[in-house]
N, C-alpha and C positions, 0 to 999 in steps of 0.2 A: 121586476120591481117588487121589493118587500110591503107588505101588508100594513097601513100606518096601526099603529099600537094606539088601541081603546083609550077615551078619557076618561081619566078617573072622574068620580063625580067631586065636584064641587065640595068645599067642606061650608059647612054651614056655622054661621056665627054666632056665636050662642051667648046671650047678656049672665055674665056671672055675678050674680049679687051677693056679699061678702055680707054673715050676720054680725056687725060688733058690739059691743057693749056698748048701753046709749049715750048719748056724749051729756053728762053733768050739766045740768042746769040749775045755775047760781044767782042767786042774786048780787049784787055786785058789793053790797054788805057783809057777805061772808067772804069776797074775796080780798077786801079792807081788811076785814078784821082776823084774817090770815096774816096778810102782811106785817100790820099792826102790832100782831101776836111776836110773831118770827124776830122783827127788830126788837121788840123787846127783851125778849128772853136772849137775845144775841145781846143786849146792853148799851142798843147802840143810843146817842146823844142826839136834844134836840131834835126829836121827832116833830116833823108839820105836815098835817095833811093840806092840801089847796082841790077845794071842789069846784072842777072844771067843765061841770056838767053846761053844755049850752054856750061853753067860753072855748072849748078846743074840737076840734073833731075826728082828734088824734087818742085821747081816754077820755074819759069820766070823771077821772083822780089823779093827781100825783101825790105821792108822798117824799117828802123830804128827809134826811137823815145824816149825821156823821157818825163816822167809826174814830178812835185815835187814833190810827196807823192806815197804813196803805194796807197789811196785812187785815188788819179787823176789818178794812171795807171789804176788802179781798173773803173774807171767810163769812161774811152776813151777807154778801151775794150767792155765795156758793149754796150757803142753810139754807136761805130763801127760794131758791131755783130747785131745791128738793124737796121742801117742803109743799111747793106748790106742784109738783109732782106725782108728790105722794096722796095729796088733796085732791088728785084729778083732773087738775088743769093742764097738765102736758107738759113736754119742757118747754121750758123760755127761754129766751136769746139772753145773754148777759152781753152786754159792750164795757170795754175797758177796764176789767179785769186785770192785764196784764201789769197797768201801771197802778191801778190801786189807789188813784187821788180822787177819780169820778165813775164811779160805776155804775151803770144805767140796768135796771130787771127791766124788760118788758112782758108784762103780765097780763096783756090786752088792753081792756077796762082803767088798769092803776099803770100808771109808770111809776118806776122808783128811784130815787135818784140817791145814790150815797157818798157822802163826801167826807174828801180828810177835808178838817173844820176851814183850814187860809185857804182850800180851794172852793170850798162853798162862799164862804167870804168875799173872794173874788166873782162867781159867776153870779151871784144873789140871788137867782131862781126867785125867790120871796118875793124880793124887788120887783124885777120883771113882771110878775102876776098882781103885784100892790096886795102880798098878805101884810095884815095888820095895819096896814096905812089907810088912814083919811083924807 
């Protein structure tokens, strides 16, 4: 009978902790007034912010917006998800892009909602939240 062959030892687990750059802290006003920024310089229509601080538990903010076209909603999502990139905030999810009537950033803190104008019309966002109503 052959000789059982020695056990290696054990390898031992070793905790690898990764140095990265600290993760940006914002107050949530700068990241408003990114947004803010971004749809403007894109042009887009009937800007509203609704402060949901306390009312959702899902952001802090929404902002509301239309583009004219499906394409203009389509290209002030796309600027906005780089710009808030480039700002440090990471990428963001874009939903509904492809059809370009409702496009949702999610940006943490702010959700953004942009609409071609008879599809905001129809979902009223406003409404639902009672902005401007007594």
């Amino acid at each position: 009978m052959a000789p059982k062959p020695a056990k290696k030892p054990a390898k031992k687990l070793v905790n690898i902790v990764s140095k990265t750059a600290p993760v940006k802290k914002v107050a949530p006003s700068d990241l408003l007034d990114r947004i803010l920024t971004s749809l403007d310089d894109d042009k887009a229509e009937n800007i509203v912010t609704i402060n949901l601080e306390g009312r959702s538990s899902l952001c802090d903010a929404a902002v509301i917006a239309s583009g004219r076209s499906s394409r203009h909603v389509g290209a002030m999502a796309d600027h906005l998800a780089r710009k808030l990139k480039e700002g440090g905030y990471g990428t963001r999810p874009i939903s509904g892009q492809g059809q370009g009537d409702w496009v949702l950033v999610d940006a943490g803190d702010v959700i953004v909602h942009l609409f071609r104008p008879e599809v905001r019309d129809y979902y009223d966002l406003e409404g639902m939240w009672s902005v401007g109503r007594s």
